[in-house]
C-alpha positions as CSV (number, residue, x, y, z in Angstrom):
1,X,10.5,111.9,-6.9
2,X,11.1,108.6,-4.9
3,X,13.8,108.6,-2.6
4,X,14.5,105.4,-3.5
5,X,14.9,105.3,-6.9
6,X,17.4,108.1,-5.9
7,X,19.4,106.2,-3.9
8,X,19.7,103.7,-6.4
9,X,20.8,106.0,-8.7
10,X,23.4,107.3,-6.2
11,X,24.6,103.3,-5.6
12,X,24.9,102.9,-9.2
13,X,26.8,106.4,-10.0
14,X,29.4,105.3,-6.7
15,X,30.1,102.5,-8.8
16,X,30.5,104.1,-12.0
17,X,33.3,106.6,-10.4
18,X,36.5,106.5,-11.2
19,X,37.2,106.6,-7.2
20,X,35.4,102.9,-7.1
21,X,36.4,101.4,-10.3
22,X,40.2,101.8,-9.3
23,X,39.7,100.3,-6.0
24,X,37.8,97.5,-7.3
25,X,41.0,97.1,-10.0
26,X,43.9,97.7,-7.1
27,X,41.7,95.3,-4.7
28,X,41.4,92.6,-7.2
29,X,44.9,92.3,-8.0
30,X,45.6,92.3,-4.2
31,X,43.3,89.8,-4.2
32,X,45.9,87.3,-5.6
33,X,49.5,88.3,-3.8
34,X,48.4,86.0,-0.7
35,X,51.2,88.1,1.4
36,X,50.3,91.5,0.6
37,X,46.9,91.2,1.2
38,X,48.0,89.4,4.9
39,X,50.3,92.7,5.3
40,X,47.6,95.3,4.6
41,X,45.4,93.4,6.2
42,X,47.6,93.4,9.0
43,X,48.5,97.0,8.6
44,X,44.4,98.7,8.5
45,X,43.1,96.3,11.5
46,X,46.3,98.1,13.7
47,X,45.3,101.9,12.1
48,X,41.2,101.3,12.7
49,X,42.7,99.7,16.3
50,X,44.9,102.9,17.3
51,X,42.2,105.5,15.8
52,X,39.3,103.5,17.9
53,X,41.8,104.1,20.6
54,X,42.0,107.9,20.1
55,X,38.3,108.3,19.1
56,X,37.7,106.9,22.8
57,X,40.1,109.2,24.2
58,X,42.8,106.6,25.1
59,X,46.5,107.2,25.3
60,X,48.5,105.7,22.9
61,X,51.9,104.5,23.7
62,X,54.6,104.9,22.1
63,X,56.0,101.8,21.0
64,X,52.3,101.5,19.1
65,X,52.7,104.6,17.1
66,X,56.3,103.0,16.2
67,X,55.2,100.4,15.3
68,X,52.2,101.4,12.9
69,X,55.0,104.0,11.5
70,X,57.5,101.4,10.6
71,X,54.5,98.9,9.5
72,X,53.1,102.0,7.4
73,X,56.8,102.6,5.6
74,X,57.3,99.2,5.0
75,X,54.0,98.8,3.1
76,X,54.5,101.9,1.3
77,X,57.5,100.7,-0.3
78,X,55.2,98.0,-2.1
79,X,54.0,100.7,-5.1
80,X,51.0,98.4,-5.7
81,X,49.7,98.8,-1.5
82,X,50.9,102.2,-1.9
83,X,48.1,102.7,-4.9
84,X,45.6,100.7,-3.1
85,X,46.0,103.1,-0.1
86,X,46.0,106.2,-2.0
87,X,42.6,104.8,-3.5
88,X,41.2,103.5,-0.7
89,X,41.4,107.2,0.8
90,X,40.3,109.1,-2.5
91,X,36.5,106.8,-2.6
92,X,36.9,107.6,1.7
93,X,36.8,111.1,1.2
94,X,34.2,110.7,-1.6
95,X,31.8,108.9,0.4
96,X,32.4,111.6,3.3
97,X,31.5,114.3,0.9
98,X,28.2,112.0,-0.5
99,X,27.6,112.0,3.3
100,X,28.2,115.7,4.0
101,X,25.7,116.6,1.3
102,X,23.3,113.9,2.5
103,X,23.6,115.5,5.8
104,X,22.8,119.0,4.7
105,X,19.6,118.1,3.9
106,X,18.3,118.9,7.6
107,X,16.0,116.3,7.4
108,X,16.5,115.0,10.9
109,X,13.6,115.4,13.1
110,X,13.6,118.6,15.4
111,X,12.5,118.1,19.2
């Protein structure tokens, strides 16, 4: 078996799931509603922002979390960001399980 040829086979399945092909679909109709894709834009770089924040074990304040609350409701009542969100998370936490199993492998060297 090449590992390879495997992984090749693993790109190629990812994007033969339903996970991806929906996200490609949600992403390209984004693609052409100029202010929703400013406003999601807008809305992930603040969530990656405040979780690099807590990853790094800074305090948020509170205004911030107000703020990406009332940011987060108002995209949410767009039912086509609201998809692309739910999507976006579904192929996340399909990746994270690829990676899980990946990791299970306990092929990292032993010292």
């Amino acid at each position: 078996m090449n590992v390879y040829e495997e992984s090749h086979k693993l790109a190629k399945a990812i994007k033969e799931s339903e996970e991806y092909k929906q996200l490609k679909t949600l992403s390209e109709k984004i693609e052409e509603k100029n202010e929703l894709k400013s406003m999601l834009k807008d809305f992930m770089e603040k969530q990656v922002e405040m979780q690099t924040k807590q990853m790094l074990g800074e305090e948020i304040s509170t205004n911030a979390l107000e703020d990406i609350q009332k940011l987060s409701a108002i995209v949410m009542q767009d039912p086509l960001a609201a998809e692309y969100l739910q999507a976006q998370m579904r192929f996340g936490i399909m990746l994270q399980d690829v990676y899980k199993i990946i990791g299970e492998t306990g092929a990292v060297a032993q010292f």
